[in-house]
N, C-alpha and C positions, 0 to 999 in steps of 0.2 A: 548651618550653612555647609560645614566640612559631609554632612552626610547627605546630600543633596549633592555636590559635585562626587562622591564618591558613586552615588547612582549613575550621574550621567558617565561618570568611566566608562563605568561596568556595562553599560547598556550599551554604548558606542565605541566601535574599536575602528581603528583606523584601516582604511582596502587591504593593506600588506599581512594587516594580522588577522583579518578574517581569510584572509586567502591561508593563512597557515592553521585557523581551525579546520577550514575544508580539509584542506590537504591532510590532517591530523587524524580526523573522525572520522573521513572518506563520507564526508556531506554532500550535499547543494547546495551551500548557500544562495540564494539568491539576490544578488544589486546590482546596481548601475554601476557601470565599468569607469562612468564621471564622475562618482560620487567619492568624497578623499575620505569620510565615514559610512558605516553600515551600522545600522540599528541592529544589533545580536540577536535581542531578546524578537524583537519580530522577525530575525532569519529562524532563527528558533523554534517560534511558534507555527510558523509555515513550516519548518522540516517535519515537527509533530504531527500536523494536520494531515499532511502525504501520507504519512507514515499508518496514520489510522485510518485513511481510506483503503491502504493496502492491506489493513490488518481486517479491514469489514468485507474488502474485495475474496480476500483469503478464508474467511467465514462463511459468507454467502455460496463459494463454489465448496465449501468440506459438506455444510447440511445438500448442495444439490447432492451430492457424490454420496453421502448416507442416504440420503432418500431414495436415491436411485437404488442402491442397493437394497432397500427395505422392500422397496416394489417390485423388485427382481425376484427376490424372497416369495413374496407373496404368491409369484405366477403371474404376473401382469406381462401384458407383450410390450416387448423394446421400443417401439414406435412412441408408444402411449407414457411411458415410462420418462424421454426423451422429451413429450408434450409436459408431460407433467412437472418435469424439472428446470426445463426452458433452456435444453442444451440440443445440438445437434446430434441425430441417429449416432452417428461414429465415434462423435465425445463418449457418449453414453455408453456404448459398447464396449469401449478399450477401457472405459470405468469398469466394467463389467467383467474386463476381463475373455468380453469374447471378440474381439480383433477381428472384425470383421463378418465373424457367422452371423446370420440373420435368426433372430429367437421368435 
């Protein structure tokens, strides 16, 4: 019994002290501004989730940005280079390094 309410603690903290983990960790918690508890472990779990979208978002543009450069390498023209990576001519370029010159 005692470790059964020891979960629901831990699992549930009252608005004022999930507003001091935010505040603490520089989070986003996310709840209901009416709600006198907040589930931790599912703020939690949604911070994580964001967190690995931005890390797969941040993945996804490092291989365009290698690939880009490997077809650069190669002699491939910028346009193609730009298709092939699925970024805008200008992204691509200042990837490249050439700000602007048409290759």
């Amino acid at each position: 019994m005692r470790k059964a309410a020891n979960e629901k603690r831990f699992r549930e903290a009252e608005r004022r002290a999930a507003d001091v983990i935010e505040a603490i960790t520089n989070s986003d918690i996310k709840y209901d501004e009416e709600d006198e508890v907040v589930n931790v472990c599912l703020a939690i779990q949604e911070m994580r989730m964001e967190e690995r979208k931005i890390g797969e978002q941040d993945g996804k543009l490092r291989k365009a940005k290698e690939a880009a450069g490997k077809l650069h390498e190669m002699g491939l023209d910028t346009e193609k280079i730009a298709q092939a990576v699925g970024y805008a001519l200008e992204t691509v370029k200042g990837w490249l390094g050439l700000n602007g010159n048409a290759q």
